[in-house]
N, C-alpha and C positions, 0 to 999 in steps of 0.2 A: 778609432772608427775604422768601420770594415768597408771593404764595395766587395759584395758577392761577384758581381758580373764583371771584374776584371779579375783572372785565374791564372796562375803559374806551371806549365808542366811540368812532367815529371824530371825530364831533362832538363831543363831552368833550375827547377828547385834544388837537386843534383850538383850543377856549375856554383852555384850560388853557396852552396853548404862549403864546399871543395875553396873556392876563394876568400871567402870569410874565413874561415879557417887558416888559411896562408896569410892572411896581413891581423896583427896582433891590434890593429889599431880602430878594425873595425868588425862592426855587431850584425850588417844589414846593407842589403843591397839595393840604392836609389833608385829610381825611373822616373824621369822626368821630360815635360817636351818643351820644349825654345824655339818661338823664330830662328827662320833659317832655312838652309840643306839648298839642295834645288828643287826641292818642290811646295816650299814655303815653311813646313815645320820638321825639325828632328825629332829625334830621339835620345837623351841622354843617359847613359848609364852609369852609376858609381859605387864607390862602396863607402860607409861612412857609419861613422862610431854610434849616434842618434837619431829618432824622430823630432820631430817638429810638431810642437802643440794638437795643431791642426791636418796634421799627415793621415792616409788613409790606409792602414797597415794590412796586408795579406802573408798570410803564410801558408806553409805547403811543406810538408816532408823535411824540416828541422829550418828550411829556408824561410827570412823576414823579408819583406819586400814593401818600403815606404813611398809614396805617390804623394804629393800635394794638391791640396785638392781643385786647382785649375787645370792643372795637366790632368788627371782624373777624369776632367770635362772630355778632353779629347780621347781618352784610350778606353771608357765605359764599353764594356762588353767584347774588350781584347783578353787575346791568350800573352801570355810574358815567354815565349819559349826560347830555347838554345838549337843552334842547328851545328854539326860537324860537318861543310860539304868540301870539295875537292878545293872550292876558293875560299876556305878558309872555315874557323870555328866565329860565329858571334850569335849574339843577344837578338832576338827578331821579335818584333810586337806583328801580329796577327788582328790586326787592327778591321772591325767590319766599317767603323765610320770613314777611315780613309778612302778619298774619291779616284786617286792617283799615288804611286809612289815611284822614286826611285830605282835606279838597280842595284842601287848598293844596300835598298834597303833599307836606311838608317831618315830617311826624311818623306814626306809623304804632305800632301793638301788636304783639305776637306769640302 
């Protein structure tokens, strides 16, 4: 299963093709959200061999990207992108439903 309305940049899909490629062990790059952070939910990212029956699968430019579909609930209508800045390289969701986030980014409320 697809979700049109959650999209990977070009830069994401890019990172993603590049780390896949580097661990023999895996096929696909996770996104997942969890209780937590300091602003109630995070962001998890991982890489891992398979989907899940029920995962929401997107691709982009040779990159797979698997979502479950409660987290799904939360990130409907985000971008999945990659930023390079002076504090460092990571993973950033572009989230319109979150109400507030973090500075570091990686946890946000709704």
């Amino acid at each position: 299963m697809s979700d049109p309305s959650i999209t990977i940049s070009t830069r994401a899909a890019k990172r993603i093709v590049e780390l896949v490629s580097e661990d023999d062990a895996a096929r696909l790059f996770r996104v997942s959200v969890e209780g937590g952070g300091c602003s109630g939910f995070q962001y998890r990212f991982e890489l891992v061999k398979d989907t899940a029956p029920d995962d929401i699968v997107i691709e982009r430019d040779g990159a797979t990207v698997a979502i479950d579909p409660v987290s799904a609930g939360f990130v409907k209508g985000s971008e999945i992108d990659f930023v390079d800045e002076l504090i460092g390289a990571q993973f950033k969701i572009h989230n319109p439903n979150a109400t507030a986030a973090c500075g570091c980014g990686t946890s946000f409320s709704i």
